[in-house]
N, C-alpha and C positions, 0 to 999 in steps of 0.2 A: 480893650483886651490886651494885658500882657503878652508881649512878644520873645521869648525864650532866646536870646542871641550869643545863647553861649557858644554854642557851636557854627555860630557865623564865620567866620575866617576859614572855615575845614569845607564849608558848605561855597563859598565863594570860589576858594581854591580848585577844588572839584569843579567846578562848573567852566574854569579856565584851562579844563583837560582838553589835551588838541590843539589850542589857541599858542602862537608863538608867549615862549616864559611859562606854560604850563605845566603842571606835573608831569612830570615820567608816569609810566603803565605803574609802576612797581609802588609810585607814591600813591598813586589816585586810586588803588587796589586797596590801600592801606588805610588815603581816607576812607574809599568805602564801607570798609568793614569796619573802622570805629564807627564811622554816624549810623551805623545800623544796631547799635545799641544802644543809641540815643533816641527822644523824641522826634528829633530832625532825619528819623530812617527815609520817610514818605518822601522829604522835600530834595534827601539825595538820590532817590531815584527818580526824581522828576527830573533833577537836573541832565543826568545821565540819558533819560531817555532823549529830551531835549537834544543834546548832542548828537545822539543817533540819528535823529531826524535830520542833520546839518551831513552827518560823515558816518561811514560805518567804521564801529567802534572795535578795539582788538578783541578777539576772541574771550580772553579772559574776563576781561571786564563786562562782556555780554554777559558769559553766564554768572558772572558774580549778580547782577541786574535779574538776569531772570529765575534766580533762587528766590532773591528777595522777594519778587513778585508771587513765586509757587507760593512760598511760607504765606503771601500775603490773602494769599487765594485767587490772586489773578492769571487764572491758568493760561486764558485766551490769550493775553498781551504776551505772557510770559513765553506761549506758543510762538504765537507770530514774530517774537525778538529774534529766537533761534532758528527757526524754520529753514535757513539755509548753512546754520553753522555744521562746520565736520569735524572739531576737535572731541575728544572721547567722552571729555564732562557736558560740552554740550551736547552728543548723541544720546546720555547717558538722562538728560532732563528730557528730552523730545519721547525717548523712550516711553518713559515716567508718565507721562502726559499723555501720552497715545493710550498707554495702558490703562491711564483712569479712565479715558472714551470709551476703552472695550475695542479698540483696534488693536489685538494684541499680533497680529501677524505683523502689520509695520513698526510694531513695540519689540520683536525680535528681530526682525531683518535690521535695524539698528545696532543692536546689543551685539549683532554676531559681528557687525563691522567695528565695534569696540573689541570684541574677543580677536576677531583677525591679525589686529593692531598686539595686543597685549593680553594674554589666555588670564593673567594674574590682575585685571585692573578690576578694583572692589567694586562687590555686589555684582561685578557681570556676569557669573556664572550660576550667582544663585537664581540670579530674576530671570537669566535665560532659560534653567530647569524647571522654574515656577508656571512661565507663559507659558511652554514647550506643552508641561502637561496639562496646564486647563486649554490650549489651544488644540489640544489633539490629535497632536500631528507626529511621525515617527523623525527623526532625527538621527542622521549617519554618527556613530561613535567610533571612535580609534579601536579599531579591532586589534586583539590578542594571537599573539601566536604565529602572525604572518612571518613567514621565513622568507630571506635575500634569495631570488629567484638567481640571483650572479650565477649558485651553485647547481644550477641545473641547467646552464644551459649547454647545449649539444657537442663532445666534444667535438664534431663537425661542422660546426660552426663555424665562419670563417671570418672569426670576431676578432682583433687584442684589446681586451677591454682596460682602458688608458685610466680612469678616473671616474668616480660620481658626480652629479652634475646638480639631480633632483631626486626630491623621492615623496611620493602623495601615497592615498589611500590604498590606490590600485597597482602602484608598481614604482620600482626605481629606474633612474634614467642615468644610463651612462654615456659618455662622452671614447667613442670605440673607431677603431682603426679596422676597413677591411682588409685583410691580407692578400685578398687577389687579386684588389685593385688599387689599394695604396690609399684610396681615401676614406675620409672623418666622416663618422655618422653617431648621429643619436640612438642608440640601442636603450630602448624602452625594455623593461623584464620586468613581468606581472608576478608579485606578492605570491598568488596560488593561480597560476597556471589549471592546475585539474580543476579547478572549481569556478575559471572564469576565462575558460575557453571560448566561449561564444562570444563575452563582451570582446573578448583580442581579439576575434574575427570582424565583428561590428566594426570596433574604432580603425578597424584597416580599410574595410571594405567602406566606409561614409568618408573616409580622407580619400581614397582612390575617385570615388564616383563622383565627387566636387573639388577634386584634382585642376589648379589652376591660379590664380595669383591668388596672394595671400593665404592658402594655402599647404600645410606642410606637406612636401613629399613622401610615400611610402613606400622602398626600395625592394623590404621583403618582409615575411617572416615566417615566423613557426609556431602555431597555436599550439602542438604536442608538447614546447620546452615554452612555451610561454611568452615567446620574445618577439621585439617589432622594430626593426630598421630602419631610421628613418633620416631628411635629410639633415645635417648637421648645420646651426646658425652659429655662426661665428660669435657675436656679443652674447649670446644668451637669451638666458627668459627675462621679461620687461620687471621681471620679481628682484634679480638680483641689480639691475641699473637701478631702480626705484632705492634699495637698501644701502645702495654706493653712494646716493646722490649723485649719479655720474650726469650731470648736464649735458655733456658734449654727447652722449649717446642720446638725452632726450629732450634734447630743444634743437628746431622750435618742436615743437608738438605736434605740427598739421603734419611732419613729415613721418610720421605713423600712424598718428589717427583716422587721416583721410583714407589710405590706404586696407586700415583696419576696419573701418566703417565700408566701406567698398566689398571689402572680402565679408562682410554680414550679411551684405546687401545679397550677395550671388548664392550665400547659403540661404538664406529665407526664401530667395528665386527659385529655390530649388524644391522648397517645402518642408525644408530641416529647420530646428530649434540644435545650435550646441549644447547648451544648457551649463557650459564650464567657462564663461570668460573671464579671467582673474589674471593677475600678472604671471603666474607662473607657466599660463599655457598659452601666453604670448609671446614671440620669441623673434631677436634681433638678428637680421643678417650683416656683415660687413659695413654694408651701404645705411642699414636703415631701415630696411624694407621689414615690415613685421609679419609672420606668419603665425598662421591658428596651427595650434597643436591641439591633441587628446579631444579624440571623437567617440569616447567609450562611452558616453551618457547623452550624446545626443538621440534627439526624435524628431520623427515628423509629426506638422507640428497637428493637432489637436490630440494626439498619442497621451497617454499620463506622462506627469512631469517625473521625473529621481529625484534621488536625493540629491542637495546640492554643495558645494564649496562655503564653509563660514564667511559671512559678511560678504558673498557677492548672489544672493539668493532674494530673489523680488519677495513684498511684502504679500504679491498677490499668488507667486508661486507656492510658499510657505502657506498659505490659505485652500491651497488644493489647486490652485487653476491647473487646466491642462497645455500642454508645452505649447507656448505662445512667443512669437519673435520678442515682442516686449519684453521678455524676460533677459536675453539678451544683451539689450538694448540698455537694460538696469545693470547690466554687470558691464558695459561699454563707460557707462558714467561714473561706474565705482573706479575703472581705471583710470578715468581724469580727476577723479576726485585725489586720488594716490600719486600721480605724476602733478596736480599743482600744488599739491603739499609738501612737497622738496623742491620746487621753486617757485621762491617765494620772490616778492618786486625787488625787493631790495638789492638781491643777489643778481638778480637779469635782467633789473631795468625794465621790466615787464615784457622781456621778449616769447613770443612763442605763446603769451595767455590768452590774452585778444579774447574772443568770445566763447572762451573755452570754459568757465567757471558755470556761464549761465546755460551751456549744452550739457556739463556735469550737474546741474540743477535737474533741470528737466527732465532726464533720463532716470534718474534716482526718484523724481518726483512722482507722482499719482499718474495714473494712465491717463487723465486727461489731459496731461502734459508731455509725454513720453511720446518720441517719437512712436509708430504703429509698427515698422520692421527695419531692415538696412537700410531700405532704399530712401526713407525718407532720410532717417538719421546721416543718411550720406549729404543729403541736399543741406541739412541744417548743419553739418559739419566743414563744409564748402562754405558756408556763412560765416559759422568762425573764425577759420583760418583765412579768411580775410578780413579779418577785423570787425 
């Protein structure tokens, strides 16, 4: 039999990806995509897989590999290449793939951590509306019409409101001075007060009654003007160090995660599901110390689950489960998934990872991998952070 060696030298090269004297990412991207319109497509991604099995390969190059494989119809391989990738094209194929199974609930809780990332990355918004509606399920949208609650609140009030900080579905948060006692507070002010009275009662009264480390303190407030007091963190929400790459606020990692996993653990103890873990309502003290904020949508837990935050909402929450620590515990690992993706080895010499990638694995992964509430996820996060 004829041996086609034209494309020998492109196919050799490739296969010296990794190997000291081998292509750069950028080259071996480049042979891949020529030999994939040649006959020698198959034998370049044997080589590549090959590799994988030696080293894990850069992200890009993954999913270039398991496109090839979808096109090729090897959805399984193609699956298990990616299964623990988090860049957007590879959430974007895992999606794709789930969605041919018929799991279309872990085919959005994907999509929406694409959309979290970038509301504009293609086709994420259509397949997200596609699944949303053959899955069945109601989905919170950006409500119309909300007015800055700033304007209402009481002039007796004994606010100076200094600055915006944050601003979500439910309310803006500003960063306010008390006048009659000189000190910084978080002054939260709900969207529409008259209409979400009772949730600003809720999220005061579940932070007071698990009042204690890790979480935020609540000073005062006023459900009538809509507003909630509360303690002020000096670094912020773990949302804006994450957008800074500020390292020095978030390595090593054990020195909030533990902590954060800890303060899970005493809310589960207690019988509550948050239901909001995201970067934004994690929030840095001085020191480090991280505290739970926004208690408006937690439940206890076998209660129906709310709606939840884009891209930190379990596959199995989006399927209807009712409020379950695990759920939690899925949006615990989307926050490591987030903080190892702005330190990356190269930068920090791998300090602070240690076995943090494969506890953001399992958390994110299927309940039968997922920790069961805090307590455990504490124990397996004491495992990480020491290596």
């Amino acid at each position: 039999m004829m041996v086609d060696r034209t494309n020998a030298p492109d196919l050799e090269r490739l296969a010296a990806f990794g190997t000291p004297g081998g292509p750069a990412l950028d080259e071996a991207l480049g042979l891949f995509a020529r030999l994939r319109t040649t006959p020698a497509e198959a034998r370049a991604v044997d080589r590549l897989l090959a590799r994988a099995a030696i080293a894990a390969l850069p992200e890009p190059l993954l999913v270039a590999v398991a496109c090839a494989l979808v096109d090729r119809g090897e959805k399984k391989l193609a699956a298990r290449l990616v299964a623990r990738a988090s860049s957007a094209p590879a959430l974007m194929i895992r999606a794709g793939l789930l969605a041919d199974e018929g799991d279309l609930a872990a085919a959005v809780a994907l999509v929406e951590r694409v959309l979290s990332r970038d509301i504009d990355w293609p086709g994420a918004r259509e397949r997200h509306a596609r699944w949303v509606r053959e899955l069945g399920v109601a989905r919170p949208e950006p409500e119309a019409g909300a007015w800055d609650a700033a304007m209402a609140i009481a002039p007796e009030a004994p606010f100076e409101l200094l600055r915006e900080v944050g601003r979500g579905g439910a309310g803006t948060v500003r960063e306010a001075r008390d006048r009659a006692l000189g000190r910084h507070v978080a002054l939260k002010m709900y969207h529409r007060p008259d209409r979400d009275r009772a949730q600003l009662l809720h999220e005061a009264r579940v932070a007071v009654a698990l009042a204690g480390s890790g979480i935020v303190r609540v000073f005062d407030v006023d459900p009538d003007h809509g507003w909630l007091a509360m303690e002020w963190a000096q670094v912020g929400a773990l949302r804006a160090v994450l957008r800074a790459c500020d390292l020095g606020s978030l390595l090593p990692i054990a020195r909030w995660a533990i902590p954060l996993a800890a303060a899970l653990a005493r809310i589960h103890a207690a019988r509550w599901v948050h239901h909001d873990i995201k970067p934004a309502n994690v929030l840095l003290t001085a020191s480090g110390v991280p505290l739970i904020s926004d208690f408006g949508t937690a439940r206890r837990i076998g209660e129906p689950s709310p709606p939840g935050s884009l891209g930190y909402v379990s596959p199995e929450r989006l399927a209807g489960r009712a409020s379950d620590p695990r759920d939690d515990i899925y949006g615990f690992g989307r926050l490591l998934e987030d903080a190892l993706e702005v330190t990356p080895p190269e930068v920090t010499g791998g300090e602070g990872r240690k076995g943090w990638p494969g506890l953001a694995a399992a958390c994110t992964g299927g309940d039968e991998a997922r920790p069961n509430d805090g307590g455990k996820l504490l124990a397996r996060a004491l495992e990480a952070g020491d290596g």
